[in-house]
N, C-alpha and C positions, 0 to 999 in steps of 0.2 A: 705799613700798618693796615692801608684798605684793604690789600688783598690778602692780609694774613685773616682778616673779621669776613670775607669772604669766604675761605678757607672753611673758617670756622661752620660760619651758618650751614654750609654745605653740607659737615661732616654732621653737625645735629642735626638737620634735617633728613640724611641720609640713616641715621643711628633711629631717629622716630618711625622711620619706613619700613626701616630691617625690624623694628620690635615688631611695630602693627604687620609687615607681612609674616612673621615669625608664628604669628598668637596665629592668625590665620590658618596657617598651616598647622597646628598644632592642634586647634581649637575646633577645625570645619568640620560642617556639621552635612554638608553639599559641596563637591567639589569644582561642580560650574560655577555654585556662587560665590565660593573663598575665591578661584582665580579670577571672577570679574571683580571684587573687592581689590582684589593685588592688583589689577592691570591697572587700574584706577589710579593706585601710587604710583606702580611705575608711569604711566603717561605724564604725570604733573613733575617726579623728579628729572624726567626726560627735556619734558617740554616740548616732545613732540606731540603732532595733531592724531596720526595713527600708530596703535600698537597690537598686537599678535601674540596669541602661545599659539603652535600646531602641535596638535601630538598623534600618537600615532594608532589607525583605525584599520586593522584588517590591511596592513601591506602597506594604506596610503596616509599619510602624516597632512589631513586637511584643519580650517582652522578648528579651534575647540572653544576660545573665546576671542575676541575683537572689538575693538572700541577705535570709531574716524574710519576705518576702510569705508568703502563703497559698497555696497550691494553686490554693482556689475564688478568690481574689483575681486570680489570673494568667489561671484562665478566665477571667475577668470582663472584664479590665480588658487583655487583652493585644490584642486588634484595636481602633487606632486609626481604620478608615476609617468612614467615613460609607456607610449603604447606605439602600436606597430601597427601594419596597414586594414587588418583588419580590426580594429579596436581595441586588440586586448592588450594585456600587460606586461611588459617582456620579463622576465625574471633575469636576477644578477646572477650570474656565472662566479663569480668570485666569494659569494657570500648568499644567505639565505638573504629571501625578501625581492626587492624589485629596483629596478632601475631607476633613479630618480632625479630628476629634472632641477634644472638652475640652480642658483648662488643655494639654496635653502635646502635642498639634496645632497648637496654636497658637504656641508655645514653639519647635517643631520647623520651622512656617512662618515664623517670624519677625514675627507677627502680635503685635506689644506697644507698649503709649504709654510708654514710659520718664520721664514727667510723673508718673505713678499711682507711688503707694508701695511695692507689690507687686513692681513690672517695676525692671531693671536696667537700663542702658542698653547691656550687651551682650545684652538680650533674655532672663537670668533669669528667671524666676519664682519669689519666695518669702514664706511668712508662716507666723507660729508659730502662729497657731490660726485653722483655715479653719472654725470656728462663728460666730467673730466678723465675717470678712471674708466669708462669703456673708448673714449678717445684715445689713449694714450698706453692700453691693456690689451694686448690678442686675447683669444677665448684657449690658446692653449697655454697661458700663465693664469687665467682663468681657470681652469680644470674642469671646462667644464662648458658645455652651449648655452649660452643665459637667453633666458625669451625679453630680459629687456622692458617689462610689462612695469616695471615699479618708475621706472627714469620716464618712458611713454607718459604714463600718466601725473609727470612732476616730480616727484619724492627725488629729489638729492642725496640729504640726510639719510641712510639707509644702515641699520645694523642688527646681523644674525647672532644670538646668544644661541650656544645650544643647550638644552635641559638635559642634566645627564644623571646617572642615578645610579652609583658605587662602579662608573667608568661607563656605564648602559647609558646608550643618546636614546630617549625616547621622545624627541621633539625639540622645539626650538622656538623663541620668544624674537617677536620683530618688530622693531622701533623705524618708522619711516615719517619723512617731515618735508615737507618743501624747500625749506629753507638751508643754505650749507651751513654746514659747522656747528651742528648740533652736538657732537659727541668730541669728549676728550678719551686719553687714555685709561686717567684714571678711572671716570664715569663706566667705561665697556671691563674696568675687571672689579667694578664693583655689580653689576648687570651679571659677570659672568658669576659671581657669590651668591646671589640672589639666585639665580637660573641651577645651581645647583642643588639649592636650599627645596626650590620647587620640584625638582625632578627628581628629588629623593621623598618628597611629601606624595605627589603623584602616584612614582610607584606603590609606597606604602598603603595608598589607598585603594590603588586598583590590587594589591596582595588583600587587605581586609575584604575585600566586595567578594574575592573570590571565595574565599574562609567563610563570608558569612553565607554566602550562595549553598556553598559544598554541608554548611551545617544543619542550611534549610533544606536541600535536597534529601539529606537523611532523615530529619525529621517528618516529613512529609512522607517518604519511604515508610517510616516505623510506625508513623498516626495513620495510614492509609489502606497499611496493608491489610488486606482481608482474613489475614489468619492471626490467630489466637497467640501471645507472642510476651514471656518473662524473664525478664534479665535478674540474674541475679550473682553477686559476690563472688569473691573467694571465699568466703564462710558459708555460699549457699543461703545469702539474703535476699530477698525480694527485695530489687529496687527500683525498677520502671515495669508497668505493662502497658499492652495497646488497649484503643478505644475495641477491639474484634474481644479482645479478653471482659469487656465492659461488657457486650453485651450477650456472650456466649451463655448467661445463666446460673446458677447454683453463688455458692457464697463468695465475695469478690475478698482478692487477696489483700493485705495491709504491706505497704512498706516497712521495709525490716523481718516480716515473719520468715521463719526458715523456711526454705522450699520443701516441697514431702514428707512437715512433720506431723500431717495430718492425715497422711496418705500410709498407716501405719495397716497393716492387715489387710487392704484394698487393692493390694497387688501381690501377685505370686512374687513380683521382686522387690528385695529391698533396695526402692529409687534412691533415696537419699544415701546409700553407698554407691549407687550407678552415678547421682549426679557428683558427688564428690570426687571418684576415681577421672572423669570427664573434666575436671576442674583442676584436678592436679596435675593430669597428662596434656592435658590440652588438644584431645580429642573427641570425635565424637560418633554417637551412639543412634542408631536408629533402633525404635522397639515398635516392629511393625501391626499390632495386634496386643491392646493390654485390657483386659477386664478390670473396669473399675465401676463398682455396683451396677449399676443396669447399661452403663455404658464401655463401649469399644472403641479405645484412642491408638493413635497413631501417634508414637512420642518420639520426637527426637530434639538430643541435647547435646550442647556444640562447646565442647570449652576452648578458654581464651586466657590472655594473659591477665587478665582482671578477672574473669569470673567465667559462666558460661550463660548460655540463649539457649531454651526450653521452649520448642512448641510444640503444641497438641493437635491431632484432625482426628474431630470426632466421627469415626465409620460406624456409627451404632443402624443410623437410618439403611448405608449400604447393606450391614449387616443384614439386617431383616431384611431387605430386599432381596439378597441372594439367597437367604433361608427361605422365604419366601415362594421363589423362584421354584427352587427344587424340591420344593413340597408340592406347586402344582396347585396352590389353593386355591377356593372362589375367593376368600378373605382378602385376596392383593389390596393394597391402598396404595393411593398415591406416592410413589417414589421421592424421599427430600432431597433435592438436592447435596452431595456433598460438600463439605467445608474446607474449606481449603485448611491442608495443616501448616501451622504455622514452624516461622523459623528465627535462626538469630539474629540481632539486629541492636546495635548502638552500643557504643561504651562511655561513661559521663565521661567527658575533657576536663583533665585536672591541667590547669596551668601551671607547669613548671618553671624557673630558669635556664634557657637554653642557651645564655650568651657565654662564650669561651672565655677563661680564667688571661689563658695567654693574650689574648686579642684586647683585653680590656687592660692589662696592666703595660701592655706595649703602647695602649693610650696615653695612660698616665707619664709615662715615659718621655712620649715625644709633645705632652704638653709641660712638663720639667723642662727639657732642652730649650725648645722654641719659644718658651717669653721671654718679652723684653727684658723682662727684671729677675730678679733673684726671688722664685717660689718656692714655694711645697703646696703639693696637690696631692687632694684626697678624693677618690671615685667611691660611691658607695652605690651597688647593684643587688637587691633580695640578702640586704643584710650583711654583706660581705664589704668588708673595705680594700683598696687598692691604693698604695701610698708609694709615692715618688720617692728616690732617693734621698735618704738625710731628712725625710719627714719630722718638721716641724712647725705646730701652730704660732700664729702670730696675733695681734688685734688689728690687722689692717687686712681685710678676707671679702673676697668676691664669693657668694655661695649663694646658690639656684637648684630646687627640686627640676629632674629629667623629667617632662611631663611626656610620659606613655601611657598606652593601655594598660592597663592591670597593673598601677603603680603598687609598687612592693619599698616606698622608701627611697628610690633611685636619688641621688647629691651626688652637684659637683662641687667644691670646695678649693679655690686659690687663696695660700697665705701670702703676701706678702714680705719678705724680710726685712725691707725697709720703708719707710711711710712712702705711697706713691702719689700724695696726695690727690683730692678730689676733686677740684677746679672743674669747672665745667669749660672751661678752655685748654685747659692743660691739653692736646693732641694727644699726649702719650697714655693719659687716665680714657681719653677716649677712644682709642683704639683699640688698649685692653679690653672695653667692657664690648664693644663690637666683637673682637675675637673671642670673647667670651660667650658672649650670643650666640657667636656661630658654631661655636665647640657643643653647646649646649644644647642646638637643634640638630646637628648632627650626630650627637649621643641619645638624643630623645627616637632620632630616626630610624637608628641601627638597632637601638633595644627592641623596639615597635617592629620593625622588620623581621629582627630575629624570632621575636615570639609569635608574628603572622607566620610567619615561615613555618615553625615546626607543630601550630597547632591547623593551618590546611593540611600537612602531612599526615598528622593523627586523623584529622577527618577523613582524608580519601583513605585513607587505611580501613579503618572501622566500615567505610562503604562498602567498599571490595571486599572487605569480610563475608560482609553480609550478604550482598547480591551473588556472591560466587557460590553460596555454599546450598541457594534454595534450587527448588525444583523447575517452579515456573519462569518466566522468563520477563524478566522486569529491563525496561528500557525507557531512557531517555532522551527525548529529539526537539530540535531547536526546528518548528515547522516554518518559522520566517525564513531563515537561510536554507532549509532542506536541509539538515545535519542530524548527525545520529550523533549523540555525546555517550552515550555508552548504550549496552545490553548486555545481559549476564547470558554465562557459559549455558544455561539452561535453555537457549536458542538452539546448539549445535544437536542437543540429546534428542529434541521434539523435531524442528525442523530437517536435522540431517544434516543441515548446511552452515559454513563456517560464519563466525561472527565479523571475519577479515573482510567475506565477500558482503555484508551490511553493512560494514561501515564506509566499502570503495560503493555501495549503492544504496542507501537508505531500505527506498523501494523494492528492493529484488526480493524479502519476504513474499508479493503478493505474487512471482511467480512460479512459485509451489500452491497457492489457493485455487480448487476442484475448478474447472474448467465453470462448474452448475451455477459456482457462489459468487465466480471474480466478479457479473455486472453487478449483483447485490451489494457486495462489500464495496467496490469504488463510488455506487451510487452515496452509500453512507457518510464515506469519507470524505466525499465531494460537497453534499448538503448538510453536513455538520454544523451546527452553531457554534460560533467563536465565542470561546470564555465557556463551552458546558460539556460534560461529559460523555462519551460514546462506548457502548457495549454491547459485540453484534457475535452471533454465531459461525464458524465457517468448516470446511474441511478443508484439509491441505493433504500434499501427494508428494511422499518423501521420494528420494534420491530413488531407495529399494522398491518401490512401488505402493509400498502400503500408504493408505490413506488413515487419516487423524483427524478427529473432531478436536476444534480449538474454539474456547472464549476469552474473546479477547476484551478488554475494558481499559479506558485511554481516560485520563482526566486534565485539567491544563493547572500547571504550576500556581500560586500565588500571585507570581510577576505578569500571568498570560504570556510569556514569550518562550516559556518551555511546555510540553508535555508529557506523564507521564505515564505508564502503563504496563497492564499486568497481560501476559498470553499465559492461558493454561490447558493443559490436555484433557480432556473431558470424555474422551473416545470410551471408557471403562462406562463412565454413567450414561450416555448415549445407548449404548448396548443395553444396562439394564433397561431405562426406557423403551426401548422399542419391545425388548420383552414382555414389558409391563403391559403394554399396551397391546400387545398381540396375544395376555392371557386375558385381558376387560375386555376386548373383542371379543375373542369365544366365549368367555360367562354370559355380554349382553343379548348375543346371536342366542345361544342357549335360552336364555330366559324368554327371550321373545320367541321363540317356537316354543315352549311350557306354556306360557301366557295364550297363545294361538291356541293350541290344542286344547287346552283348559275350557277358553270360552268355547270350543267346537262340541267339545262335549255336553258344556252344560247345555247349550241351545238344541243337540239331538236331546239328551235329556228329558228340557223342557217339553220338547215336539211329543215324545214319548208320553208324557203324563198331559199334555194337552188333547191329543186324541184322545182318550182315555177319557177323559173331564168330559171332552165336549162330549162322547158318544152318552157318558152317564147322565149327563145334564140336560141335554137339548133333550131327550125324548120328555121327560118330566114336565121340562118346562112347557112343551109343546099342548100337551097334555091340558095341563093347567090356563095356559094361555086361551085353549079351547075354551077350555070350561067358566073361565072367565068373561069371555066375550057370551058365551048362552047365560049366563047369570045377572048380567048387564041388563040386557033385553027384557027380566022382569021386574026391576026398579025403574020406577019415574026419574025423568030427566034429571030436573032439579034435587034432587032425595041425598040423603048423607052416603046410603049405602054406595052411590052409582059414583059418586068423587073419591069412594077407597076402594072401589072395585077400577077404575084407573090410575090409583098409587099401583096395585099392582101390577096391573098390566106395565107401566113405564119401568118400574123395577126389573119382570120380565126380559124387557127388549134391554135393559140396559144389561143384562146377566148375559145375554146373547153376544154383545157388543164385545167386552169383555172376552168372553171366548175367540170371536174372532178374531178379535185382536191378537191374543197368545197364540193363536194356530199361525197367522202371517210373521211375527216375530218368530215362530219357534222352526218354521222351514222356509226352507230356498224360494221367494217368491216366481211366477212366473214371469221373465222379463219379454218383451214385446221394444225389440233393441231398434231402433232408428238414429238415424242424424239429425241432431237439436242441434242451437248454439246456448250453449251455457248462459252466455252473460242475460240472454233474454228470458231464461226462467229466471234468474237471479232477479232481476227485475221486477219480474211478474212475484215472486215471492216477497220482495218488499213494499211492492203495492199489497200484498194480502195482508202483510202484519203493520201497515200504514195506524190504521186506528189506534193498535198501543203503542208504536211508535211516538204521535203525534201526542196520545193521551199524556204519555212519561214526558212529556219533554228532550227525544234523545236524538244525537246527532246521529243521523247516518250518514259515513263515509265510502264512498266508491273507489276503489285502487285497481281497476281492470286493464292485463296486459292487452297491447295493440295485436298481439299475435292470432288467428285466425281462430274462432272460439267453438268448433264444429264438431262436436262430441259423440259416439253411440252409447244411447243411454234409454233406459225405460224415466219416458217423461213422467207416468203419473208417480211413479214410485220415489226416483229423485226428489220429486217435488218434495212429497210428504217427508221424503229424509230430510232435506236440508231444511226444511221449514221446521221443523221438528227441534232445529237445533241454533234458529237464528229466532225459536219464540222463548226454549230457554234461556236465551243469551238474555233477553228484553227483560224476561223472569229476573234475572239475577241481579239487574242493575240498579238501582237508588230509583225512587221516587219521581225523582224529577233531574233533570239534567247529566244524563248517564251519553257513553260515546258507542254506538256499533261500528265497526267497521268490516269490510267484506274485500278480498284483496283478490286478483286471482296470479300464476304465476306457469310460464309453458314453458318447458324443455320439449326436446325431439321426444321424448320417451314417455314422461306423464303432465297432466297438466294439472294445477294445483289449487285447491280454494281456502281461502284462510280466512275466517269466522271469528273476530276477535269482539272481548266487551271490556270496559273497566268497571264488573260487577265485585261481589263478595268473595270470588274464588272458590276452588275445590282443595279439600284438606291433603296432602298426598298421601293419607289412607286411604281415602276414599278413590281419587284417579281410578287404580288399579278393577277399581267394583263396577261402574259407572254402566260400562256395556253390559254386566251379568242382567239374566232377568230376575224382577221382583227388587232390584236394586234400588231404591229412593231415598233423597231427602230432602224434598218437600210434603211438605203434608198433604193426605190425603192421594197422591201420588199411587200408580199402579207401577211404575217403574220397570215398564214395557217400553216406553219411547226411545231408549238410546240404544237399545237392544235390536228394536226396529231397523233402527237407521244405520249398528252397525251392520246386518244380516243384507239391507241393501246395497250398503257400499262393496260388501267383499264380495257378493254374486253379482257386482260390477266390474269384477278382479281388481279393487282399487283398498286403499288401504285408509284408513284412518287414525290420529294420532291429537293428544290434549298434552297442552302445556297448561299451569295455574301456578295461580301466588294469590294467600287469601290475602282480602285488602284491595289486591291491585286487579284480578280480571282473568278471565280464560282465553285461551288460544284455541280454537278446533283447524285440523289440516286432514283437507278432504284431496286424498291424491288418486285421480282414476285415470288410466291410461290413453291413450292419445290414440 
C-alpha cells in the first residue's frame, strides 16, 4: 500500500510538471525563459543538483540553459566539437556537421547499441554511478572517447535525454547529481516524453523566428525602398503603396481605388487594359517613356498570381536635362537628380490550412487503436472533422481546444464507451489524461509547424519575386559573421560578375571598385558608425573594361545584426552632370569676360568724357579763380563780401578735386613698382582708419599668413586702394560694436587679401554696379572710389572679387600676383 501512494504521488506530480511544462511550451513568449521555467521542474522532479538542455549553434551543440553546473564546468565542458592540431573543426565524413565529442555527441548523433544497459532504445543515455560503469566499460562499448570531465568533478548520477523533433536530434537535456541512484527506468522514459515535447516546441520556435525574420526583411525591403511602388489585385485594386509613393507628390491613392481609372486620356495607352492583360498573364510590361501632363514616367508592371506591382520613375528632370543639353542653352539649371523607378514588391499572406486530409485521419486512426479502453475520437482542424471508426458520442469525454497560432477551432475529442471513472487515483484515469496531454501537444505542434512551414515558404517566395525582377541590386549581409544572405541578379547585369563568386566571398564586390576610389570607399566602411546608415559614391571596372558610376546606400536592419542595401548605376546621370557643368562653365567664363570688357569700356569711356570736362572746365575755372583772388584784395578783411568771395574760391578747388579725381579713376595710373611687404602697409592702413575704428567700437581682426609677404606694388596707390575699401567697410557697419576683419592667403602663383565686415551688405543688383563710375549709394557719394581702387588693382595684373548677404556683411578678395 506505501508504495502503491508512492506510486501515485509520483504520477501526480509528474502529470502537474507535464501540464506546467506543456502550457510552457505552448504559451512562451521567450524561449530562454520557458526552458529556464522547465529546467526548474525538471531539476526538483529529478532531484538532482545539476541540469542542462544543449542545443545546437552553428555546428556546435553548447549549453543554452543550466541550472547547478559550475562556471569552470560550462568552460569546460560547453564545445562538443572535435578539433584537430591546428584548432579547427574536423567535419564528419559520414554525415553533414562535425565530429563530436563524448557520451553527449554521441547521444546527439544518434550513435547508441540499445543491447548495452546504459542506452535506451530511443537512444538515452543513463547510469547512476559513472566510477563503476567506466571501470567495468572499454571506450569501444562506449562508442566513443569520453573526456571523463562529469565523474572528475563527482556527478555519478549522470543521464543524456535527447531532444528530438519529428525524428531531428537537435540537442539534448542533462541531469548530473553526485549522488548514485538517482534515476530509474521509468523516470528516463518519462524525461525522454518530456525531451520530445521540448524539441518539437524548440523547433517550432526557431521555424517562427525564421518566418517572422523573412516577413520583416520584406517589409523593410518594401518601407525602404527608394522607388515609388503599388500593389494592386486581381481586379486592379490599390491595396498597399510605399512611404517613396507618399512623398512623390500630386494626389495620394486610396486603398481600393481602381488603378488607372483616373489616368483616362493622359496617356496615349489605355493602362488600365495594359495593367489587366499583365494581371491575367502573369507578365510583365516595361513602358519606357509615357507622357503624363507635364511629366515623363518610366512604368513598369509585373503581374502575379494575386494581382500585379506598378512602379513608376519619374524621368521628367532627365528629360529636360537632355533637351536641355542639345539646345546648348545659357538657361541650363541645376540637374535633379533621377528617381529611382520603382518596382514590384509583397503580396498580403492569407493564412490557409496546409495540414494533409491523409495525415490527420491516420491520427485519428492510431489514437482509435492505441487506447486503453474502448473510444471514439473526433479531430476537428479549420472546420473540418476527422472521426475514428464506428464514431460515437458518449457522456464520459476527454475534449481539449489544439492551441496553435491562427487557431481556426482546432478539438480533440475522446468518447469513452464505457464509464472510466475519474478517481484521482485510478492509474488507468491517469495515464489517459497524461496521454492525452501528450497527444494534444503534439497536434498543437504539427499544426503550428505546418502552418510555420508553408507561410516562411510564401514569404521567401514573394522575396525572390521581388528582389529578382528589379534593376538595382539589393543585398543582404550578416556583418557580425561576414555573410552575405542574399543579392539580387541585378549584381551580375551592373557588376559583370556572378553572384556565386559574392557569396564564396562577400568582399570581392570592392575588387571591381576604380583603383582612385577603393582608399575612399574602405576608409568609409571602416569608420562607419554602428547602428546608422552609409551612402557613398564610387566607380567600378567591369570584366569588359568599361567603367560604372555606382551609388551605393547600406542601412542596418531593425535587429542591428543585419544590413541592408541598395547599389544603383548612376553612370547615365554622372554624364549628364559633367555636361552640365561643362556648359555653367563656359556661360560663367563667358560672362566674366562680358563683365570685364563692359567695365573696360566704360572706364575708356569715362577717360574720354573726363578729358573733355577737365580741358572745358579748368580754363574757366582758372580764369575765375584769378579773378577771384584780385577781387579779394579790394574788400576788408573782416567784410561779408571777403567770407563769399572764399565760399567760392573753396568750391573752385573743390571742382578741381573732383576732376582730378575722375582723370586717375578713368586711366591707367602711373605705377612706380617696387618690393614692399604687404602685411606692413596693412598695418599702417589700420593705424590711419584707427580713429573710426576706435570711435564705432569695432573689433579689428588680423588673420596674416606666415608665408613671406614681399610684393611689387605701387605703394602710394595700394594704399589709397585698400584704404578705400577697408573705410567703406567701417562705413557699412552699425554704430557701435561692428567686427572688421583682414585675412591674407599665399599660393606659389597669387597672394591673397580678404576684407571682411558684418555691415548692412550689397543688394545682388547692385554687386554687379559697384566698380562702374558714378555708381553710389551712399548719399552724397561721387562714386569714383571703387572705380578707383578697381582701375589700381588690374594695372597690378591682380584681380578683384565681392561676395555680400544683406543683414550679414561683405567679403572684398584682393588677389595680386606673387
Amino acid at each position: 500500500m506505501e508504495n502503491n501512494d508512492v506510486f501515485l504521488e509520483k504520477s501526480l506530480e509528474r502529470e502537474v510538471s507535464v501540464r506546467t511544462i506543456c502550457s510552457e511550451l505552448n504559451n512562451f513568449i521567450e524561449l530562454k525563459q520557458s526552458l529556464n521555467i522547465i529546467l526548474k521542474h525538471l531539476q526538483r522532479i529529478s532531484g538532482c543538483e545539476s541540469v542542462g538542455i544543449r542545443l545546437e549553434d552553428n555546428g556546435d551543440y553548447p549549453y543554452y540553459v543550466y541550472d547547478g553546473f559550475s562556471e569552470e564546468f560550462i568552460e569546460k565542458e560547453n564545445r562538443l566539437c572535435m578539433l584537430d592540431e591546428s584548432g579547427a573543426r574536423i567535419s564528419a565524413l559520414e554525415s553533414e556537421g562535425y565530429l563530436l565529442e563524448c557520451m553527449c555527441g554521441n547521444v546527439i548523433k544518434g550513435k547508441f547499441d540499445p543491447e548495452l544497459p546504459f542506452f535506451t532504445r530511443n537512444g538515452s543515455f543513463w547510469t547512476n554511478s559513472t566510477t563503476a560503469l567506466l571501470g567495468s566499460v572499454s571506450e569501444k562499448e562506449l562508442l566513443t572517447r569520453t573526456r571523463n570531465y562529469c565523474n572528475a568533478c563527482g556527478y555519478e548520477s549522470v543521464a543524456l535525454i535527447p531532444l528530438k523533433a519529428y525524428e531531428l536530434r537537435i540537442g539534448l537535456m542533462q541531469f548530473n547529481d553526485r549522488q548514485r541512484d538517482r534515476f530509474e527506468p521509468d523516470l528516463i522514459s518519462y524525461f525522454e516524453m518530456i525531451g520530445e515535447q521540448i524539441g518539437i516546441a524548440v523547433r517550432n520556435s526557431l521555424l517562427y523566428s525564421q518566418l517572422k525574420e523573412k516577413e520583416e526583411l520584406g517589409r523593410v525591403l518594401f518601407e525602404y525602398n527608394p522607388i515609388e511602388t503599388i500593389v494592386v489585385d486581381r481586379e486592379g485594386r490599390i491595396s498597399m503603396f510605399n512611404q517613396a509613393r507618399m512623398k512623390a507628390g500630386g494626389r495620394l491613392p486610396a486603398i481600393g481605388d481602381l488603378m488607372y481609372l483616373d489616368y483616362a486620356g493622359k496617356h496615349e495607352l489605355d493602362m488600365r487594359a495594359e495593367l489587366m492583360e499583365c494581371i491575367a498573364s502573369g507578365t510583365m510590361k516595361t513602358f519606357p517613356e509615357l507622357k503624363y501632363g507635364a511629366q515623363f514616367l518610366t512604368v513598369t508592371i509585373s503581374g502575379f498570381s494575386h494581382g500585379a506591382i506598378v512602379t513608376a520613375r519619374d524621368i521628367t528632370v532627365q528629360k529636360a536635362a537632355e533637351n536641355a543639353l542639345k539646345k546648348q542653352s545659357v538657361d541650363l539649371s541645376r540637374q535633379v537628380k533621377a528617381l529611382s523607378c520603382q518596382y514590384e514588391i509583397s503580396d498580403i499572406i492569407q493564412t490557409t490550412n496546409a495540414v494533409d486530409d491523409n495525415c490527420l485521419s491516420q491520427i485519428v486512426e492510431a489514437i482509435y487503436r492505441n487506447w486503453q479502453s474502448q473510444v471514439a475520437v473526433r479531430l476537428t482542424v479549420g472546420g473540418r472533422e476527422y472521426l475514428s471508426n464506428g464514431f460515437r458520442e458518449s457522456s464520459w469525454c476527454l475534449s481539449e481546444k489544439i492551441r496553435a497560432r491562427g487557431e481556426l477551432g482546432e478539438k480533440l475529442e475522446v468518447y469513452y464507451q464505457e464509464d472510466p471513472g475519474t478517481d484521482e487515483n485510478n492509474p488507468t484515469a491517469v495515464s489517459d489524461r497524461q496521454l492525452f496531454n501528450a497527444i494534444i501537444n503534439r497536434l498543437s505542434r504539427f499544426i503550428e509547424r505546418k502552418r510555420i512551414e508553408k507561410n516562411l515558404l510564401e514569404s521567401e517566395q514573394r522575396f525572390k519575386a521581388i528582389a529578382d525582377t528589379i534593376e538595382e541590386v539589393f543585398w543582404i549581409t550578416d556583418p557580425g559573421n561576414k555573410k552575405l544572405i542574399y543579392v539580387s541578379p541585378g549584381y551580375e547585369r551592373i557588376w559583370g560578375r556572378s553572384c556565386e563568386s559574392l557569396y564564396g566571398n562577400p568582399e570581392s564586390y570592392l575588387d571591381a571598385v576604380h583603383p582612385d576610389d577603393l582608399p575612399k570607399v574602405r576608409e568609409e566602411l571602416e569608420n562607419g558608425k554602428p547602428g546608422r546608415g552609409l551612402e557613398h559614391e564610387y566607380r567600378i571596372i567591369r570584366p569588359d573594361g568599361n567603367s560604372r558610376w555606382i551609388w551605393d546606400r547600406r542601412f542596418p536592419h531593425a535587429s542591428n545584426k543585419l544590413c541592408i542595401g541598395v547599389s544603383q548605376d548612376i553612370t547615365a546621370r554622372k554624364q549628364a552632370e559633367d555636361a552640365l557643368k561643362e556648359a555653367c562653365g563656359k556661360v560663367e567664363f563667358a560672362h566674366e569676360e562680358l563683365l570685364a570688357t563692359r567695365r573696360s569700356e566704360r572706364l575708356a569711356f569715362t577717360g574720354r568724357i573726363a578729358a573733355s570736362i577737365a580741358h572745358e572746365i579748368r580754363n574757366p575755372s582758372t580764369n575765375v579763380s584769378l579773378a577771384l583772388a584780385q577781387l579779394s584784395e579790394t574788400f576788408a578783411p573782416e567784410g561779408k563780401q571777403k567770407k563769399y568771395v572764399e565760399i567760392m574760391e573753396n568750391n573752385i578747388e573743390r571742382i578741381n578735386s573732383l576732376i582730378t579725381e575722375l582723370l586717375n579713376c578713368a586711366r591707367p595710373p602711373e605705377l612706380n613698382m617696387k618690393p614692399h611687404n604687404i602685411h606692413l602697409l596693412l598695418n599702417d592702413l589700420l593705424v590711419s582708419a584707427e580713429t573710426k575704428t576706435v570711435a564705432k567700437k569695432i573689433t579689428v581682426t588680423k588673420e596674416f599668413t606666415p608665408y613671406a609677404a614681399i610684393l611689387k606694388f605701387d605703394r602710394k596707390h595700394m594704399e589709397r586702394a585698400l584704404l578705400n575699401i577697408v573705410l567703406n567697410a567701417i562705413e557699412a557697419m552699425p554704430k557701435r560694436g561692428g567686427q572688421l576683419k583682414i585675412a591674407t592667403e599665399y599660393n606659389p602663383k597669387t597672394f591673397r587679401i580678404r576684407i571682411s565686415d558684418n555691415g548692412k551688405g550689397i543688394p545682388d543688383e547692385n554687386i554687379i554696379k559697384i566698380f562702374d563710375p558714378f555708381f553710389s549709394s551712399k548719399p552724397g557719394g561721387t562714386g569714383l572710389g571703387l572705380t578707383t581702387c578697381y582701375g589700381v588693382i588690374v594695372s597690378h595684373g591682380g584681380t578683384i572679387e565681392v561676395e555680400s548677404q544683406l543683414g550679414k556683411g561683405s567679403l572684398f578678395s584682393v588677389s595680386l600676383p606673387v
